[in-house]
C-alpha positions in Angstrom: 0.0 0.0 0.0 1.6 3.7 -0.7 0.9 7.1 1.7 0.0 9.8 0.1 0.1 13.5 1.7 -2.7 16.0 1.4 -0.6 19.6 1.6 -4.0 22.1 3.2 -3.1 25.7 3.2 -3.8 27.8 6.5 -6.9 29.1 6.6 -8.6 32.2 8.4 -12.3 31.8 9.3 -14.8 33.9 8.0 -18.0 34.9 8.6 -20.5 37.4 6.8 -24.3 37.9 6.0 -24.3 38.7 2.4 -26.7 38.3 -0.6 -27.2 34.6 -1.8 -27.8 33.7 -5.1 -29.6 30.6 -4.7 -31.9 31.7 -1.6 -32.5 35.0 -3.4 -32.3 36.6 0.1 -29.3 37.9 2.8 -28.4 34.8 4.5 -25.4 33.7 7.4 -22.7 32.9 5.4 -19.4 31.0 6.8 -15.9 29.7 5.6 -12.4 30.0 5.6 -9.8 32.6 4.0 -6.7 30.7 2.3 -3.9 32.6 0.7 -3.6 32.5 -3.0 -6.9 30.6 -3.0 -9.5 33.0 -1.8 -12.2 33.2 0.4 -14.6 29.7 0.3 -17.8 30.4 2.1 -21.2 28.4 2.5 -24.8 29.9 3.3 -26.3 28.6 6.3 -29.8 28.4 5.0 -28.9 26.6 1.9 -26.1 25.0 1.9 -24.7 26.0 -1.4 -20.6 27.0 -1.3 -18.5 29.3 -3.3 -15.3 30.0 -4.1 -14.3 33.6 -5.1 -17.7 34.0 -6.4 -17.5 30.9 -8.1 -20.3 28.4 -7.0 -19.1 24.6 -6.3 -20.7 21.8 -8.2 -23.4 20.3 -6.5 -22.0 16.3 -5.6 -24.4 13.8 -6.0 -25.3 12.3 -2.5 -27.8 12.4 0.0 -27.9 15.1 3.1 -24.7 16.9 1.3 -27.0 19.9 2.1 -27.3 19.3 5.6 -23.1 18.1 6.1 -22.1 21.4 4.0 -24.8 23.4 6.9 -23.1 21.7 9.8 -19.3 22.5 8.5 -20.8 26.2 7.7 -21.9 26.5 11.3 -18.3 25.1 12.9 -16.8 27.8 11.0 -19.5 30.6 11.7 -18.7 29.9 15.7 -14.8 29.4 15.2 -15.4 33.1 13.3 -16.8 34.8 16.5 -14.9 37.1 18.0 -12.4 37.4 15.0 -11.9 41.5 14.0 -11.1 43.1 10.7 -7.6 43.5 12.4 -6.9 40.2 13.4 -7.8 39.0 9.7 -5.1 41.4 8.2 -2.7 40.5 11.2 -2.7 36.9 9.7 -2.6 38.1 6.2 0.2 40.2 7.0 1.8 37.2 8.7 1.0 34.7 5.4 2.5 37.4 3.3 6.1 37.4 5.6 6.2 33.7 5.8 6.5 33.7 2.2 9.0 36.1 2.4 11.5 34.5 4.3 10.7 31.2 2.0 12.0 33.0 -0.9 15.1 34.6 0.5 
């Protein structure tokens, strides 16, 4: 049998209430911040998730709605608290990792 590695960048939770496209309406939406990837976020009413304003396919399974809602809501509470500040404070910190990667 062979290992294989999954390489996951950091990520920043995030939480808005913003317009959703499929609900029509302002809904909770949650997710994560990753460098060079963007912000992937998931309404909490629906359960449909984007990418940089890109939405993501819809898999074929049962109760994906529901599991996409639950991982939504971990990130919504692991959001709370979070400020504008502390998001660019980890940006900022992202940014000089890479820095002293490339030196």
């Amino acid at each position: 049998m062979t290992a294989g590695a999954l390489c996951r960048p950091d990520t920043f939770p995030v939480r808005r209430t913003i317009h959703c496209p499929t609900c029509n309406s302002e809904q909770r939406m949650a997710g994560y911040l990753a460098m060079w990837y963007g912000q992937t976020i998931t309404c909490l009413n629906c359960g449909d998730m984007w990418t940089d304003g890109e939405m993501h396919p819809r898999p074929f399974k049962p109760r994906w709605r529901q599991e996409n809602i639950a991982a939504a809501q971990k990130w919504w509470d692991e959001a709370e608290g979070y400020t504008d500040d502390d998001r660019q404070a980890w940006i900022t910190a992202q940014l000089d990792a890479e820095k002293e990667v490339a030196r």
